[in-house]
N, C-alpha and C positions, 0 to 999 in steps of 0.2 A: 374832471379835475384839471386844471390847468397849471400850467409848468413855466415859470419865469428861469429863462439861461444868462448868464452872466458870464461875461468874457472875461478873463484877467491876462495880460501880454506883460512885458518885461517895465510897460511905461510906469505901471501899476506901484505907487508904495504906500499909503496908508489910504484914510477915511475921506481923506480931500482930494484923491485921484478919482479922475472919472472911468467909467466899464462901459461898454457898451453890452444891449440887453435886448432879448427877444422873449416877448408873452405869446407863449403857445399853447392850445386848446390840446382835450384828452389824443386827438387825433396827428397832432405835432405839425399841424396846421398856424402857421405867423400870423398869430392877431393883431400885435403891436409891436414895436421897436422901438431905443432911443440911444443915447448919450449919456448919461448923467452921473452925479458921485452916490455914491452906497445910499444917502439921505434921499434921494428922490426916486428911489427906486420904487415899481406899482409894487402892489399885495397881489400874492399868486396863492396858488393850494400849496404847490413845492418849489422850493429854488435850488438850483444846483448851476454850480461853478465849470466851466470850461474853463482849464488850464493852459493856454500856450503854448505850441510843441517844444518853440525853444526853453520852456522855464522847466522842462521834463530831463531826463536822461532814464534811456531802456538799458537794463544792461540782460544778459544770458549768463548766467551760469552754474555749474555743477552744485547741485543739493549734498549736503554733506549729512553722513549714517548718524543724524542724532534726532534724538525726542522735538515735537513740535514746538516744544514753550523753549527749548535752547536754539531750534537754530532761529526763531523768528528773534529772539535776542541779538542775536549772531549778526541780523541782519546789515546794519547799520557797518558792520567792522568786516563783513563781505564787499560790501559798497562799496567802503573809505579806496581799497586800492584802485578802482575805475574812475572816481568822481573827484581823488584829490582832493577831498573836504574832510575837515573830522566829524567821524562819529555822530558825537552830539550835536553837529548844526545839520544833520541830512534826516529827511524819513525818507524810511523804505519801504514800500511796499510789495509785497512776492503775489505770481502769479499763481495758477495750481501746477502742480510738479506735472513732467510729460514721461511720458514710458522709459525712457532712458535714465530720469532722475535727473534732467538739466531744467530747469528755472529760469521765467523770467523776471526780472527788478523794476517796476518803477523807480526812480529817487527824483526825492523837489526837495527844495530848502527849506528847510524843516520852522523855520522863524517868519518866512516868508509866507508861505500855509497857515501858519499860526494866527498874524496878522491877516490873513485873508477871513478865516473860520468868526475872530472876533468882533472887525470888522461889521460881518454882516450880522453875528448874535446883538451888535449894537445897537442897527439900524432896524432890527425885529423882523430881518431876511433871513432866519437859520438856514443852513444849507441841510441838504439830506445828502448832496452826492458833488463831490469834486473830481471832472470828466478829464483824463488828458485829452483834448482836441486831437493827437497823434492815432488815437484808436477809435476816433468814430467814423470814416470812410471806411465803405464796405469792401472786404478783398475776396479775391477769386483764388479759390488753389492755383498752386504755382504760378502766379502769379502776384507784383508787389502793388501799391496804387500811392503817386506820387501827387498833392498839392502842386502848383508852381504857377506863380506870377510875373514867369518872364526872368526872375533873378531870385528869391527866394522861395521856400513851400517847407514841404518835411515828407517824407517817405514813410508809410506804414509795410512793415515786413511781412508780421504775422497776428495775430490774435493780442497780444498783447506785448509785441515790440514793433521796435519803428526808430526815427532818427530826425532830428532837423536837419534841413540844408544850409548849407552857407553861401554866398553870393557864388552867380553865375550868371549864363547870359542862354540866348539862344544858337550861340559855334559852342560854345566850353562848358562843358555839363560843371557841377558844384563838385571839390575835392571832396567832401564828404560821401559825395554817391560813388566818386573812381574810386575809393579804398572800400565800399563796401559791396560792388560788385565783383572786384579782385575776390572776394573771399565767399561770396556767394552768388550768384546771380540767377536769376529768373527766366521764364520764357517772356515775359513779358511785364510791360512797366504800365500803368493804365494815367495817364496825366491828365489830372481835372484841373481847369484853371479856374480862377477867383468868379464867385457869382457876377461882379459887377463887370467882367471885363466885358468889354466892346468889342474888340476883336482879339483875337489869340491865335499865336504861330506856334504848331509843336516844334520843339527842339529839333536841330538837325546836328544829332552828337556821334558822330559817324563810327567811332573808336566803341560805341555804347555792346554791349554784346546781349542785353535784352530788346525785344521790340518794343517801342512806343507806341500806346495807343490812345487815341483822345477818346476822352471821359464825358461825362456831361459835368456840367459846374457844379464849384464846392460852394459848398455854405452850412456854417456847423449850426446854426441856427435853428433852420428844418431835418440837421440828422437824424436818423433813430441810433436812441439810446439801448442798448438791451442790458438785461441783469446781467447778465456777464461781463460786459465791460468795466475793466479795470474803474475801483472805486479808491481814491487818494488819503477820502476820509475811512481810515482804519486805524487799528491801534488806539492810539493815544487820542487822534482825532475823530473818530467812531462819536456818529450824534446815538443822542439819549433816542431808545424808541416813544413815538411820540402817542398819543391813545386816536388822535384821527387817520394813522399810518395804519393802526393794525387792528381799528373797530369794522372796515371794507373786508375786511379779511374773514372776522367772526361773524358775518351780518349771516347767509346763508343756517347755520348751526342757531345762531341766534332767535331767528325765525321762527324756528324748528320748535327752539325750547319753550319760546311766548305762546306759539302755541298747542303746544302739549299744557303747557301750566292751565290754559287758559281752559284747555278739554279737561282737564282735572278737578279743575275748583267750579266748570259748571256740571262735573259727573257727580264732586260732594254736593253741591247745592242741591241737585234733584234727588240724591240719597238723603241727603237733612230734609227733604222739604217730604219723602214720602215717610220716614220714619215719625216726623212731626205731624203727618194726618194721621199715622198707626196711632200713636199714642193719643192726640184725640180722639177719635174712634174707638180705643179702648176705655179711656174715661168716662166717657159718655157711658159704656154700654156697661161699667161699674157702679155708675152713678144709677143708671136705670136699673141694676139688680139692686141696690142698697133700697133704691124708694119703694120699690117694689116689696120688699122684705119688712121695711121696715116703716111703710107708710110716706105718701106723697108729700106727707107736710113735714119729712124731714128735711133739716138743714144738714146741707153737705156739702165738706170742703176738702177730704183728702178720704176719698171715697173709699180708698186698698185699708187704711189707717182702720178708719171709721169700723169698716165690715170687720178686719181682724178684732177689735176692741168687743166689737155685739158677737160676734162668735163665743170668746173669750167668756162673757158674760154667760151665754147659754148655759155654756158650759158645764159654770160654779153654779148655776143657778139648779141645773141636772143631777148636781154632785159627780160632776169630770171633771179631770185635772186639764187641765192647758196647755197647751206645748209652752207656753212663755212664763208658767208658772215658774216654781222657784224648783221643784225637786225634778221635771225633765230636766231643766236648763244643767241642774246638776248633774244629772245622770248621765248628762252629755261632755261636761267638761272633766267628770272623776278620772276618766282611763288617761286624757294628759299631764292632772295631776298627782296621779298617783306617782306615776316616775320622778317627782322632784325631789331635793334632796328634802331630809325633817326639817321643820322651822322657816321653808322656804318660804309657805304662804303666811305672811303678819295678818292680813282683816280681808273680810269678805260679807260685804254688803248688795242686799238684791230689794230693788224697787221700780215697778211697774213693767215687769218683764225686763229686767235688766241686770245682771251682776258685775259688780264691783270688786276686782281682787288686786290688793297692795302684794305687792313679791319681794321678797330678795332672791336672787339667784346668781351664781357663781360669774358670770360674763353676760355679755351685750350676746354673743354667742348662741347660749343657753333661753336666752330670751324672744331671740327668732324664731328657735326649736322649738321652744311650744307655742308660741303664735302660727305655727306652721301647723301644729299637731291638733290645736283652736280651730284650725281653718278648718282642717278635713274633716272636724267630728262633726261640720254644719254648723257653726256658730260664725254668726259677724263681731269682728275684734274690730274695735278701737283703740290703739295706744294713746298711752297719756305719755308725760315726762319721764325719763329718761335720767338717772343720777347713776354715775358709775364711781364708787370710792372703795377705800381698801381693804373693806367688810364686805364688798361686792357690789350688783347692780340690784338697787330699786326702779321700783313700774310699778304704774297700775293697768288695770287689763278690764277694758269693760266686754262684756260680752252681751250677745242676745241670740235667739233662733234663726237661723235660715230665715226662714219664711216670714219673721215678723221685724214690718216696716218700719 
């Protein structure tokens, strides 16, 4: 998956400004580079924005004892006294609290991000992540790592603070860095100068009270980017999750589950396909006792039917009654009706092994109850319709024997 970075500096104001851009492979490896405005920008997998140190401000300070949804409110009206902006034209965003409960702040201008994010939603460059450039050179404990071109850069403190520089030279370090080693300072300062430079002279700031040491060249281009680096886009600015971000994610479980399905439905298939030769194999060796019984030159099409029927026939013929005659059938359904209320049963109709009984009974209830009490004395139920009114529930209730198909 490849990663299109986009640069935004201060020159930056709408869709007709140009950015300069680096196409880098999954390995953050420079395939391509250029110039150009948001419209000519390539098609990558992700694109994510590098922010300018100077269009940043880090600020540190004290988390205050309240709930997560009030202070992240909060945030913006913590900011206003560092930033000197109101409220509503800044976002904030906070790092993870540190053991002490001190915090550190990104803030950008909040209309300025705006325009950035829409921007590229225009050009059909969504961003997934807006980088401050101030937190992508890598720091050493105790230790800070200073940019610098001679006259400009920006200084990364910690994890997720830092500062830009303001003009300097190589005798007079930047005011910005003498009021902020006054209040902290380091064993050491690590200066990477600009990829392109030619030559570079490290500062000789003699007053400096960390050591200087040269770096190898900057270039935010090929940085590594890790999850933990301060993301701009939050809050309000938070992209939609997108389905090709988080289908790399399920692909493994995914896997898993295609093929379990896939062991599943070929476990039923060889269960359908041996139960469908049983039951040929049964047929067949039905069909062979029926002709056998009843002569090769019979026709036979429901062989279980057929043999029940010529059984049946024996039977009457022997003077025996029939399990599917008319007074088992009844002997078998008397013990559930005798429990109904009087009047319950209106008609009771029996043909070819089959009874027919119109009901009214007190509830839908009541009508389960003995369909239940049906079932167990060995009789297969078929309900008919169904009419529930204020006289109670009618049904009809066909029955037959167990054993007869």
């Amino acid at each position: 998956m490849n990663q299109l970075r986009i640069y935004f500096d201060h020159t930056w104001r709408d869709a007709t400004s140009t950015n300069t851009w680096a196409l880098c492979n999954e390995a953050g490896e420079i395939q391509q580079t250029g110039h150009t405005a948001s419209s000519g920008l390539p098609e990558a997998d992700e694109y994510v924005a590098i922010i300018a140190a100077d269009r940043v401000t880090s600020l540190t300070v004290q988390a205050p004892q309240k709930s997560r949804r009030r202070w992240e409110a909060a945030l913006p009206l913590i900011a206003e006294e560092y930033c000197l902006s109101e409220p509503e034209h800044i976002h904030v965003v906070p790092s993870p609290a540190q053991p002490d409960g001190v915090r550190d702040l990104t803030v950008v201008d909040k209309a300025w991000l705006g325009a950035i994010v829409a921007t590229c939603n225009a050009a059909k460059r969504p961003l997934s992540r807006a980088i401050p450039e101030i937190f992508l050179p890598e720091i050493k404990p105790d230790a800070w790592v200073m940019t610098w071109d001679g006259q400009s850069g920006f200084v990364r403190t910690g994890k997720s603070s830092g500062f830009a520089l303001d003009i300097g030279n190589v005798q007079d370090p930047p005011l910005s860095l003498q009021l902020a080693l006054k209040n902290l300072a380091p064993k050491t300062i690590e200066v990477r100068p600009p990829a392109n430079a030619e030559q570079f002279e490290l500062p000789q700031w003699n007053d400096c009270p960390a050591t200087l040491e040269l770096g190898r060249a900057w270039d935010w281009r090929s940085s590594r980017i890790s999850e933990q680096t301060v993301n701009l886009l939050w809050g309000e600015f938070a992209p939609r999750i997108k389905i090709r971000e988080w289908v790399p994610r399920i692909k493994p479980p995914l896997y898993l589950l295609c093929a379990a399905l896939m062991l599943e439905a070929l476990a039923g298939n060889i269960e359908w396909w041996r139960l469908a030769h049983e039951k040929r194999f049964l047929s067949a060796q039905m069909e062979r006792s029926f002709r056998n019984s009843f002569g090769e030159e019979s026709t036979v099409v429901n062989p279980a039917l057929q043999m029940a029927r010529k059984l049946a026939e024996l039977h009457h013929a022997a003077g025996l009654p029939d399990d599917s005659d008319f007074l088992p059938i009844l002997d078998s359904l008397a013990p559930a009706f005798s429990t109904l209320p009087a009047g319950s049963l209106r008609n009771l109709r029996y043909e070819a092994g089959r009874v027919d009984a119109d009901l009214n009974l007190p509830s839908a209830e009541a009508v389960r109850s003995l369909q239940l009490r049906l079932q167990q004395a060995g009789l297969n139920i078929r309900m008919g319709e169904t009419h529930t009114g204020s006289s109670g529930t009618d049904v009809r209730i066909s029955m037959q024997r167990g054993d007869t198909p």
